[in-house]
C-alpha positions in Angstrom: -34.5 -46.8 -90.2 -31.9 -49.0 -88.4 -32.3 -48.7 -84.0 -29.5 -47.0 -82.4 -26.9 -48.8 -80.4 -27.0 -49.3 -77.1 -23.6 -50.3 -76.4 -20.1 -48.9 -78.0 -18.8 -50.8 -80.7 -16.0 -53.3 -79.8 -14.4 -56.4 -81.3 -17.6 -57.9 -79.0 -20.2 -55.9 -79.7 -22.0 -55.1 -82.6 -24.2 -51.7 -80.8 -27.0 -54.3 -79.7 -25.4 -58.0 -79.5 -22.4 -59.6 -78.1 -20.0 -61.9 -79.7 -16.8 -64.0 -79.5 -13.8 -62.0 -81.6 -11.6 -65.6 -81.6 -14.5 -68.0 -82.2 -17.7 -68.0 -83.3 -20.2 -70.6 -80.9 -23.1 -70.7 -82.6 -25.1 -73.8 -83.7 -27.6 -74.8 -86.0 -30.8 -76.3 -84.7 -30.3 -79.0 -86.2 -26.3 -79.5 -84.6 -28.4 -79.4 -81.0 -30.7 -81.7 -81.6 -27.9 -83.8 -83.2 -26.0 -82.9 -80.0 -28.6 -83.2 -77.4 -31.2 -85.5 -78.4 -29.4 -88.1 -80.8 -26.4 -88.8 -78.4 -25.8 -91.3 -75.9 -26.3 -90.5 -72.2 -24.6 -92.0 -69.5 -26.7 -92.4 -66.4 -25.8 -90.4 -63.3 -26.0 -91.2 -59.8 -29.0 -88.4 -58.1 -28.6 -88.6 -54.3 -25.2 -88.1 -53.9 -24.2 -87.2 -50.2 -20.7 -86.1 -50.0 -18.8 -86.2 -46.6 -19.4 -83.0 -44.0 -16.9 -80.0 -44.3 -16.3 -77.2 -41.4 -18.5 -74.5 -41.8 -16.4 -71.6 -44.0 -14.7 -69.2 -42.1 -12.9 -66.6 -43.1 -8.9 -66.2 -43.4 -6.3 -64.9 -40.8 -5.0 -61.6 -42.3 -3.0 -62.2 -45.5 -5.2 -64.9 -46.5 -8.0 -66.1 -49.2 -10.3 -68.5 -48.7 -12.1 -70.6 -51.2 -15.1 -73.1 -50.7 -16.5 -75.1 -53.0 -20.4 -74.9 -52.9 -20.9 -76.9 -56.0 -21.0 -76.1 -60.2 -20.0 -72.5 -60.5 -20.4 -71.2 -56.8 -17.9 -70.2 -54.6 -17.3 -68.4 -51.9 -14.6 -66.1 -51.5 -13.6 -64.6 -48.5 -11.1 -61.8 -48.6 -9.9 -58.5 -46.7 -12.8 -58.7 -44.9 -15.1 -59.3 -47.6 -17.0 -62.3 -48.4 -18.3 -62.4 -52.1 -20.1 -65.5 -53.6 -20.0 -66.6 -58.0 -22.7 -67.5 -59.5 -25.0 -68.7 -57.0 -27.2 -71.7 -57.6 -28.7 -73.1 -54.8 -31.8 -75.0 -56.6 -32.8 -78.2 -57.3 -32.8 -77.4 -60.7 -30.6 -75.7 -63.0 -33.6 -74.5 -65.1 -37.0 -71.9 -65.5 -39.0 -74.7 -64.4 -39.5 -76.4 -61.0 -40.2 -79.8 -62.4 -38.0 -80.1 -65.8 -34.6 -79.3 -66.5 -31.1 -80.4 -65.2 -31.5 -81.7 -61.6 -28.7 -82.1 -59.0 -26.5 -84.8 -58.7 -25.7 -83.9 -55.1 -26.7 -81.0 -53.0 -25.1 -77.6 -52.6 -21.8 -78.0 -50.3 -22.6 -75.5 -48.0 -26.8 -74.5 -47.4 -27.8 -70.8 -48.3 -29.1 -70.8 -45.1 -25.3 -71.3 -43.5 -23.5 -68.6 -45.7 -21.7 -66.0 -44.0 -22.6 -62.3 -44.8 -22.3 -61.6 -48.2 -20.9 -58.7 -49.7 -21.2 -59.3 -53.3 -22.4 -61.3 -55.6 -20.4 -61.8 -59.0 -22.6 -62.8 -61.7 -20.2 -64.2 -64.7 -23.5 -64.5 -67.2 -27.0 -65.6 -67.2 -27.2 -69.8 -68.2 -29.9 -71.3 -65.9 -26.8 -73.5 -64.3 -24.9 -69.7 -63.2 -27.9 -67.3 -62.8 -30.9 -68.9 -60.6 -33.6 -66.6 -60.0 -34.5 -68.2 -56.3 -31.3 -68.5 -54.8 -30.1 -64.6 -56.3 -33.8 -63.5 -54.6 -33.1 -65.4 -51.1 -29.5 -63.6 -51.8 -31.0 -60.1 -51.7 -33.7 -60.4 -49.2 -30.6 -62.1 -46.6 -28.0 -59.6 -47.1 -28.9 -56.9 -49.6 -25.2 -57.8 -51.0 -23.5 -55.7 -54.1 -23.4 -57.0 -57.6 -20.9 -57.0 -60.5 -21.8 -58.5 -63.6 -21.8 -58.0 -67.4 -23.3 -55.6 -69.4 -27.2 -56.0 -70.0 -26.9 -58.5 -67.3 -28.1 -55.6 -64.6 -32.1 -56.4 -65.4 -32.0 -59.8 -64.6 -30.2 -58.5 -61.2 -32.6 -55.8 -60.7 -35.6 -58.0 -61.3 -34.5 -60.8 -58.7 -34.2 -58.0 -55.8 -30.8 -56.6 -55.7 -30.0 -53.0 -56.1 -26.9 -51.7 -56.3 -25.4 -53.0 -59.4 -22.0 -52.8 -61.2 -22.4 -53.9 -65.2 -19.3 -53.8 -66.5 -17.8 -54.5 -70.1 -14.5 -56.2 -70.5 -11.4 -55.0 -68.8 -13.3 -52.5 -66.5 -13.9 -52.9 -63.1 -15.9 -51.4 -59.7 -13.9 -50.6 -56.8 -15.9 -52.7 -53.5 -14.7 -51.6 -49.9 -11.3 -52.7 -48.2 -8.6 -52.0 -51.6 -10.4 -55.2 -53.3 -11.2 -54.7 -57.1 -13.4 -56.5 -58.9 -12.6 -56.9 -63.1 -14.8 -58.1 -65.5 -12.8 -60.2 -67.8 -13.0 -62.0 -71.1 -14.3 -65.5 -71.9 -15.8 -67.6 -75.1 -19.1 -68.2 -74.0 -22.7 -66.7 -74.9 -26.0 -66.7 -72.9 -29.2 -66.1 -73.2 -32.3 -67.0 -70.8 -35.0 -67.3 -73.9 -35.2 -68.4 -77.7 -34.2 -66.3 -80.1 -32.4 -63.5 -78.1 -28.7 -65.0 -77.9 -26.2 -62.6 -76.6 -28.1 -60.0 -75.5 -26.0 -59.4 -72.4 -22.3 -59.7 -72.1 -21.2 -63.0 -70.7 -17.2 -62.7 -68.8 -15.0 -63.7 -65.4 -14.0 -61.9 -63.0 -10.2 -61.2 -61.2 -10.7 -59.9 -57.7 -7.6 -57.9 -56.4 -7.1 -57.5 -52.5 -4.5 -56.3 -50.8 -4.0 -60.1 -49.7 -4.2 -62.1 -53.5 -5.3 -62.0 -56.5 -8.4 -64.7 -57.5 -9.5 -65.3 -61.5 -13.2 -66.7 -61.5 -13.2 -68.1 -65.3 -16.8 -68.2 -65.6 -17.9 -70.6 -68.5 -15.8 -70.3 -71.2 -14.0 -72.1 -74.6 -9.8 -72.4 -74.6 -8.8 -69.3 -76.6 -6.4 -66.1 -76.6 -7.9 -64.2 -73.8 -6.2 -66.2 -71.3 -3.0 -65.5 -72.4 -4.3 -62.0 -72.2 -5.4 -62.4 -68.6 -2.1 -63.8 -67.6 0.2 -60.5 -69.1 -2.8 -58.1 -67.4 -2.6 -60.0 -63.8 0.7 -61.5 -63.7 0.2 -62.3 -60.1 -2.9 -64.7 -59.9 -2.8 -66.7 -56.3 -5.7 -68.4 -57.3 -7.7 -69.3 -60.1 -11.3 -71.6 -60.9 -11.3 -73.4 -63.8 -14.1 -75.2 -65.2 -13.6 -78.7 -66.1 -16.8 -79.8 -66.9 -20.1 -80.5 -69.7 -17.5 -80.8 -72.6 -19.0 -83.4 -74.6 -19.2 -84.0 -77.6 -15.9 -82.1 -78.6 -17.4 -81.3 -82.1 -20.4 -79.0 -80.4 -18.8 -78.1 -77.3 -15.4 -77.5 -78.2 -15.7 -73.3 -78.8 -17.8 -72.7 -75.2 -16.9 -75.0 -72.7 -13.2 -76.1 -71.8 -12.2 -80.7 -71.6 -9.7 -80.9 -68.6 -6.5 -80.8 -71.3 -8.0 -77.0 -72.3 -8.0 -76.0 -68.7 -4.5 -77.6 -68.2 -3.7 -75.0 -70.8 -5.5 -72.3 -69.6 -3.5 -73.1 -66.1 -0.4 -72.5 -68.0 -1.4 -69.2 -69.4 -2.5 -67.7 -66.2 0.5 -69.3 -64.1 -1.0 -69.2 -61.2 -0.1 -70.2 -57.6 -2.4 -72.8 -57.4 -6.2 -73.7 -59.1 -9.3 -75.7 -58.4 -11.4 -77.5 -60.6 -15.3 -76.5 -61.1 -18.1 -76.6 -63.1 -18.6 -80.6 -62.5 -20.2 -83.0 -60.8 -23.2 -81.2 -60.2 -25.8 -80.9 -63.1 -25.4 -83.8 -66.4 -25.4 -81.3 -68.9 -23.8 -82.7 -71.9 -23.7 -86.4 -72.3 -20.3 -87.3 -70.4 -20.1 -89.4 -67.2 -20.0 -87.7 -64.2 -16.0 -89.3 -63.1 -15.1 -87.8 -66.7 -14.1 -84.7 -66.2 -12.4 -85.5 -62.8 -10.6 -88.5 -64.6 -9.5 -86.4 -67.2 -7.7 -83.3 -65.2 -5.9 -86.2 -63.7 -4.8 -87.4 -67.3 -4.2 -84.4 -68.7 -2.5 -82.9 -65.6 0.6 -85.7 -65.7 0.6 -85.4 -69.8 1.5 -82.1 -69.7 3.9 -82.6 -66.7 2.1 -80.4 -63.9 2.2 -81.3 -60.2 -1.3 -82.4 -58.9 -1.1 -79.6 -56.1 -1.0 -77.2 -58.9 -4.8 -77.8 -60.2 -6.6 -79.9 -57.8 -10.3 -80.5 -56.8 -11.8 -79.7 -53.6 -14.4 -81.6 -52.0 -18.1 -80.5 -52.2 -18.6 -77.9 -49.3 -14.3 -77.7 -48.6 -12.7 -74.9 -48.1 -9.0 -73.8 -48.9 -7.1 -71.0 -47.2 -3.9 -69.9 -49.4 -2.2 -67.3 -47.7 0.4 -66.6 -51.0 3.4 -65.5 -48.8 3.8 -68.9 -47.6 3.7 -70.0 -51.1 6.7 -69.6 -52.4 5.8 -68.9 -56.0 9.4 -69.5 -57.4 10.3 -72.2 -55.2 7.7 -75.4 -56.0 8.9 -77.8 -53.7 8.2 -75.6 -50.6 4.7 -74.9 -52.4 4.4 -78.8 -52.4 5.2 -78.9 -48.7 3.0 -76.0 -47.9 -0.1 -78.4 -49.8 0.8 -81.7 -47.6 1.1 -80.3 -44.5 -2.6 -78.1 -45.5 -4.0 -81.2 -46.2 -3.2 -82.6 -42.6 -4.3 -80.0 -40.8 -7.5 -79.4 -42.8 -7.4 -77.4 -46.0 -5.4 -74.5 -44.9 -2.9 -73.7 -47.5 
């Protein structure tokens, strides 16, 4: 007798599993070990200590603020609300203390020097997104909300936190001060043991204040959603685009966007301004750890786009867009607004 579903049928969800309706990414065991143990790995440097950065603060009224902890994590500080991505505050990006991805540099800003935190967004549950420590120190500091996918909720629930929003695709939970919080497509998959892929629902998130608009991408694979995103939230001040652990193109191609996808991503979204993430951190995939920043570069001036359009941010910076001062239409006083940020610290 076949088990009920637990979840509506969708063009991602079968009842009881998840999957991509563009693009399949699953692999054959023997495609990862041809991807992960025959290929070529170029060394990394593992003490990395990037320069100091002012310690986040939030934004004058009309403002966003976005600081680059490291990987995946952000922190977001809007209309009075300070939410944080994917945290990941360990040395490792893995179950184990002593194996598995290690950092090539520590977090930008310490767990122990966040501001209060009213949310956690959880975009799925990889070891490099979903760290059981630093989501437990999270709960037992601030007791903060959470909005993740669905089936993502246990994971949550077991690591200390409470009061949890799962969400499937295109909904979204309502958090205090007019901001909203949409779970959003992406071409990923997840799953924290062997043999039970896409059990949860892996996604990013657009967070609407009354202020801007901010896309978290998550991990994801180039594909049709993003042009989907764009038509939905024409009016993105911000977005995070992953960059990073795209090698080899044959295996990682469907999951994980090279610096030329995100470039197209950037084009479908149109929005104000984006920073690069999702590099630099953890060696992943067997690419050097300038690659990814070398390529945004490359593909950035192939396809013709300013470099204040998508740009990187130090490790622990922070960037203040306040979107009125913009000038959406008008790029040149955009390019303006970025120089003069730049001299007087990061505020855009």
């Amino acid at each position: 007798m076949p088990r009920p579903p637990r979840f509506p049928h969708s063009d991602h969800c079968d009842g009881r599993r998840f999957f991509n309706p563009h693009r399949s990414t699953d692999k054959s065991v023997l495609e990862v070990v041809r991807c992960f143990w025959r290929a070529e790995w170029p060394e990394w440097p593992m003490d990395i200590r990037d320069p100091s950065h002012p310690t986040p603060r939030p934004p004058a009224p009309g403002g966003v603020a976005v600081t680059h902890i490291g990987h995946a994590t952000f922190l977001i500080q809007l209309d009075g609300l300070s939410l944080i991505t994917d945290p990941v505050f360990s040395r490792r990006a893995s179950p184990f203390s002593f194996y598995g991805p290690s950092r090539a540099r520590p977090p930008g800003v310490r767990l122990e020097d966040l501001p209060k935190l009213d949310a956690v967004l959880l975009s799925h549950g990889h070891f490099d997104h979903a760290d059981v420590p630093s989501l437990r120190s999270l709960a037992r500091r601030f007791a903060p909300r959470a909005v993740t996918g669905l089936n993502q909720g246990t994971l949550l629930d077991r690591c200390g936190l409470r009061h949890i929003d799962e969400l499937d695709w295109w909904e979204a939970a309502e958090l205090p001060g007019g901001v909203r919080v949409t779970f959003v497509p992406a071409q990923h998959w997840t799953s924290r043991m062997p043999f039970r892929r896409n059990e949860a629902l892996w996604g990013g998130f657009v967070v609407e204040g009354p202020s801007a608009t901010v896309y978290f991408c998550g991990d994801s694979g180039y594909g049709p959603h993003f042009q989907q995103i764009g038509e939905r939230f024409p009016r993105i001040d911000v977005a995070l685009l992953p960059i990073g652990a795209f090698l080899p193109r044959w295996f990682m191609e469907p999951q994980h966007m090279d610096p030329a996808d995100a470039v197209q991503a950037h084009r479908d979204l149109s929005p104000t301004v984006a920073f690069a993430m999702h590099y630099g951190v953890f060696r992943l995939t067997p690419e050097a750890i300038d690659a990814p920043v070398e390529g945004l570069h490359a593909a950035r001036a192939a396809a013709g786009l300013p470099e204040h359009a998508f740009r990187t941010l130090g490790f622990g910076e922070t960037a203040t867009v306040y979107p009125e001062r913009m000038g959406r239409l008008a790029p040149e006083a955009a390019q303006r607004n970025l120089d003069r940020a730049s001299q007087e610290g990061g505020q855009t």
